[in-house]
C-alpha positions in Angstrom: -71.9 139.9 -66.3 -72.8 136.5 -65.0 -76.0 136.6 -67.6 -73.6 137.1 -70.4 -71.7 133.9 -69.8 -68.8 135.8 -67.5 -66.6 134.2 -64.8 -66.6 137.0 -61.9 -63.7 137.7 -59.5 -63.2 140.5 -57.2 -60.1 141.1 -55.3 -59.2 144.0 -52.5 -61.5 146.7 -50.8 -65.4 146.1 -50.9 -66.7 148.7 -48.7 -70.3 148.9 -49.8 -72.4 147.1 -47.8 -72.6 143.6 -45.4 -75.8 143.5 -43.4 -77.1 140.4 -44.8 -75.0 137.4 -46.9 -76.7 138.9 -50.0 -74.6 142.3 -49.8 -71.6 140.1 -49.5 -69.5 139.2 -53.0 -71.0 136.4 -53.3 -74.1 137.4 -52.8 -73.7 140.1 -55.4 -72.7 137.9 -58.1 -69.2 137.3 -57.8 -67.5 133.5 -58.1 -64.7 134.5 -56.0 -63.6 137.0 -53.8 -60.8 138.1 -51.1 -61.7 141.4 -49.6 -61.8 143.4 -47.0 -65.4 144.4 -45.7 -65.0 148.1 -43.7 -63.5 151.2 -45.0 -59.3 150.6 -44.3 -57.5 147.6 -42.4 -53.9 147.4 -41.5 -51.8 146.3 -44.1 -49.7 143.8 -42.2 -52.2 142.6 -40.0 -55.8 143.2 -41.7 -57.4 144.2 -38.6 -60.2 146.4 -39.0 -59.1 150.3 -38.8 -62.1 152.6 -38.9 -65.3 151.1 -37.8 -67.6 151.4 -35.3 -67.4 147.8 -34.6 -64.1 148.4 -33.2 -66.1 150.4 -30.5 -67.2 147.5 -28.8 -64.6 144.4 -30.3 -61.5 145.7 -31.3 -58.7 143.9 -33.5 -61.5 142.1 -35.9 -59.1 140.9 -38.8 -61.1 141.9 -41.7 -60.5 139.5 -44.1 -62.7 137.6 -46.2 -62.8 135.3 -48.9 -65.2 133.4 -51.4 -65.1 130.4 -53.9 -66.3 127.5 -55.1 -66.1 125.7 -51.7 -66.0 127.8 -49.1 -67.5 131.5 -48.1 -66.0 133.0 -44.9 -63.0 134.5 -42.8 -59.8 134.0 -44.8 -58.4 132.0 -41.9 -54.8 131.4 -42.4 -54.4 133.7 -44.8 -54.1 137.3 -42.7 -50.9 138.3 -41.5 -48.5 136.4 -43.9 -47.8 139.1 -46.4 -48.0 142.8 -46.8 -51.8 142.8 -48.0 -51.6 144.5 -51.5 -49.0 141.5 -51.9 -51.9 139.5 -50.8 -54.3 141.1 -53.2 -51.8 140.8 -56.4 -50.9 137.1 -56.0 -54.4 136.1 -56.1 -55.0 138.0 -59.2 -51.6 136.5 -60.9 -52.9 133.1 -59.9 -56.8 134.0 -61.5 -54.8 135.0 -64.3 -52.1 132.1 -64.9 -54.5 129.3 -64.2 -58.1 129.9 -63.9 -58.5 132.7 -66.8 -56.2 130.2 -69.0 -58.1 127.1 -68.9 -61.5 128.2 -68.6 -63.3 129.3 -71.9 -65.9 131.1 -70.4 -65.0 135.0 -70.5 -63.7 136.6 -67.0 -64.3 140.3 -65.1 -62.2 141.0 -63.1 -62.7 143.8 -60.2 -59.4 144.9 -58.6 -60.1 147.2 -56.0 -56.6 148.0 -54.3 -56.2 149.4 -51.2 -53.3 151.5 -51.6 -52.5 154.3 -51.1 -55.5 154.6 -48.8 -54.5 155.3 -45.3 -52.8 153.8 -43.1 -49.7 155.0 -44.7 -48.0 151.2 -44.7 -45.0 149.5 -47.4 -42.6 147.3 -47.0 -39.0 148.7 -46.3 -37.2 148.1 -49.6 -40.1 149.4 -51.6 -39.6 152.6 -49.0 -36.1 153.0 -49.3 -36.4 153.6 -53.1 -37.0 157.0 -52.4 -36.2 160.0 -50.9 -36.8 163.7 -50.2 -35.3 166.5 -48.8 -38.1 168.4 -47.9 -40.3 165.6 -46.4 -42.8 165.6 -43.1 -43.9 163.2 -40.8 -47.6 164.0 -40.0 -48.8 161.3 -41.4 -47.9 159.5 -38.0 -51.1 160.6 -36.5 -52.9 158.5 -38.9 -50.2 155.3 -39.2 -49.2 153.8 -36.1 -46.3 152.1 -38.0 -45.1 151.7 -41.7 -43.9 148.2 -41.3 -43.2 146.0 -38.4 -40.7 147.4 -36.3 -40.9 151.0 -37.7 -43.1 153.1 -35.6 -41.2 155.7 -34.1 -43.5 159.0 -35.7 -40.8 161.3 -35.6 -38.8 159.8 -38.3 -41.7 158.5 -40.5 -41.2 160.8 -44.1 -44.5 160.8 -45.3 -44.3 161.7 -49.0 -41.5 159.1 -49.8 -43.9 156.8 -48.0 -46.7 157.8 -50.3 -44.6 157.6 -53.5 -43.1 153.9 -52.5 -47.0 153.1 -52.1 -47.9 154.4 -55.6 -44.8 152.5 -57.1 -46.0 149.6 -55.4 -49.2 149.9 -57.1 -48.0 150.7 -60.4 -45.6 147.7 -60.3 -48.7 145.6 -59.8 -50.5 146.9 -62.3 -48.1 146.7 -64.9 -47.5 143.3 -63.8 -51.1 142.1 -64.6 -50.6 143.6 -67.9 -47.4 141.7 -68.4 -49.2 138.5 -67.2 -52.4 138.7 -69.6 -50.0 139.7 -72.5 -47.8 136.4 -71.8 -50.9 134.4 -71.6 -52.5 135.7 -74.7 -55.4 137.5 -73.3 -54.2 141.2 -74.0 -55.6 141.2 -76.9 -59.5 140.7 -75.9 -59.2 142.6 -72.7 -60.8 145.5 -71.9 -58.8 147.4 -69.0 -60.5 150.3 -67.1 -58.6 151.9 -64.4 -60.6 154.7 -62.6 -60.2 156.9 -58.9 -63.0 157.2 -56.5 -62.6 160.6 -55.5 -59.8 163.4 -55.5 -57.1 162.8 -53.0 -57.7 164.2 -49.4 -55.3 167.4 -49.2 -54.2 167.2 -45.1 -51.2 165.9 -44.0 -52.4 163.8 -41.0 -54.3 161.7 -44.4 -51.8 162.0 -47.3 -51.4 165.3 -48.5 -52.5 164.7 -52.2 -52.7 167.6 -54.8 -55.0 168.0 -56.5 -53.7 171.0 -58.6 -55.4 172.4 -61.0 -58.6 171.6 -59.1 -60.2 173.0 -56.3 -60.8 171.1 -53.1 -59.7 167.2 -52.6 -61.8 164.2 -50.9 -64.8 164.8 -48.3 -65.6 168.3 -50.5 -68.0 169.0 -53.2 -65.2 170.9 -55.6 -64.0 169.2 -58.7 -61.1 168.3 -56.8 -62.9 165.9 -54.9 -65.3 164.3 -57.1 -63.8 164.6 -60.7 -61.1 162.1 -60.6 -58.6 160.9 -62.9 -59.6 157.2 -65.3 -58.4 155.8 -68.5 -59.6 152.9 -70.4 -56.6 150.6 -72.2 -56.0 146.6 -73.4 -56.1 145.2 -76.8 -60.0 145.5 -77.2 -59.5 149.4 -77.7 -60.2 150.5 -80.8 -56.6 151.7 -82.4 -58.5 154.7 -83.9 -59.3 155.2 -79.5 -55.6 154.9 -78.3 -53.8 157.9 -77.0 -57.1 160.4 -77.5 -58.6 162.2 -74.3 -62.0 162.6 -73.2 -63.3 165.6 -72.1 -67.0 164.9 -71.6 -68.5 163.9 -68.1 -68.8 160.3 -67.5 -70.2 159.0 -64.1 -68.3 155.6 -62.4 -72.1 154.2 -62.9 -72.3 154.3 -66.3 -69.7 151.6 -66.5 -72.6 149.4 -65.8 -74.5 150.3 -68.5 -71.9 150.5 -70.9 -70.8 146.7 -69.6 -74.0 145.4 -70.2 -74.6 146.8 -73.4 -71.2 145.6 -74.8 -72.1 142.0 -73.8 -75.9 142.0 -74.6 -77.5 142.1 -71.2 -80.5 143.7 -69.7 -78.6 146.3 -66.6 -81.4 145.9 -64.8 -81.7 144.5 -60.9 -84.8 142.5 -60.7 -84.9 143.3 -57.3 -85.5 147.0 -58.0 -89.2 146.9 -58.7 -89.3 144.1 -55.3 -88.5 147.3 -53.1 -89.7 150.0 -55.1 -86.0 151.3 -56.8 -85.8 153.0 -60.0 -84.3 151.9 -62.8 -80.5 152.5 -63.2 -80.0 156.0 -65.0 -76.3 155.2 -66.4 -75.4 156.4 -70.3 -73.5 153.8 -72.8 -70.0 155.4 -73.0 -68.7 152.9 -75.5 
């Protein structure tokens, strides 16, 4: 993207790699970032949740930010805000200043971290549900679902899962809203896409998969084929509203990417250590 004259931003989970500076955002490419490195943090806090660091150092706040000054811990920045708060008010400010006055194109990598466990939202987005036929194993998982609620037997699981997916989908449509009102709708290209199927025990999330077999950590459709759509005001009208039903791969996004903007998809550094050359289709 940067080849092809793009700004880069990437906001929320990273969990691929950070042995070196150059598997950091930065190092990948990206003009900015604010990320979390490992696997899941707590949303209040951002200290590190599953790692094996936390073996031998626990509470690591796992927070980490890049720009045009500065590449490091986001000191100052953890704990003030429930963290997909954290993530979308970045993004609104990318959006309302720096993709506004800047004429060079932007990507934009959202990566949020809900509804990935913990199972943590703030109280009033919470108490827009409820159930009658709700469970509270998620407490062997989430310590707490906001500060001062931590008492496991009383945690109901599902309408905590729901208020975390309304959470989301406020957010998202709020980004929509925002590029709309600042006339960029109309050359963006919006691809929302899972990682995996949702993991089907209650201790995780209970997610259904249904009709699929199986869920996340298994080989069945229901873990691997997940759910994506592609939308914004650079989709072909004839394109809106159709469904796919051929296989497409997460990877070939970057060949698809590069071909839309006219850049070679290869990583230099693949023939360096002896890599093959990327094997994604063009799915535009």
């Amino acid at each position: 993207m940067k080849l092809g004259g793009y700004q880069t931003h990437i906001v929320g989970k990273w969990d691929c790699g950070m042995a070196t500076f150059n598997h950091t955002p930065k190092g990948r490419g990206y003009d900015t970032s604010l990320i979390y490195f490992e696997h899941k943090n707590d949303y209040w806090t951002q200290i590190q949740a599953q790692s094996g660091c936390m073996k031998t150092v626990p509470n690591i706040v796992d927070l980490w930010m890049n720009n045009n000054t500065y590449q490091g811990p986001a000191i100052g920045l953890n704990g003030t805000d429930y963290e997909e708060y954290i993530f979308a008010n970045t993004i609104y400010d990318l959006i309302d200043n720096e993709f506004v006055n800047n004429d060079s194109p932007f990507f934009m990598v959202y990566t949020p971290h809900i509804v990935h466990c913990p199972l943590q939202v703030p109280q009033n987005q919470y108490e827009k549900f409820n159930f009658s036929n709700d469970e509270n194993e998620c407490q062997q998982q989430t310590a707490y679902v906001w500060p001062g609620f931590n008492n496991g037997n009383q945690f109901k699981c599902r309408q905590i899962y729901h208020s975390m997916v309304y959470t989301l989908d406020e957010i998202i449509g709020n980004i929509v809203t925002k590029l709309k009102n600042n006339n960029l709708w109309d050359n963006t290209l919006l691809v929302l896409s899972s990682d995996n199927g949702g993991p089907e025990t209650l201790p995780e999330s209970g997610a259904n998969n249904t009709p699929l077999r199986g869920g996340k950590y298994s080989p069945w459709e229901g873990g691997i084929r997940a759910t994506a759509f592609v939308s914004g005001g650079l989709l072909p009208k004839e394109r809106r509203g159709k469904q796919e039903t051929g296989i497409i791969h997460i990877s070939d996004w970057l060949a698809t990417f590069s071909d839309m903007i006219g850049v070679n998809p290869s990583d230099p550094n693949s023939d360096i250590y002896g890599f093959p050359n990327i094997d994604g289709f063009n799915v535009w």
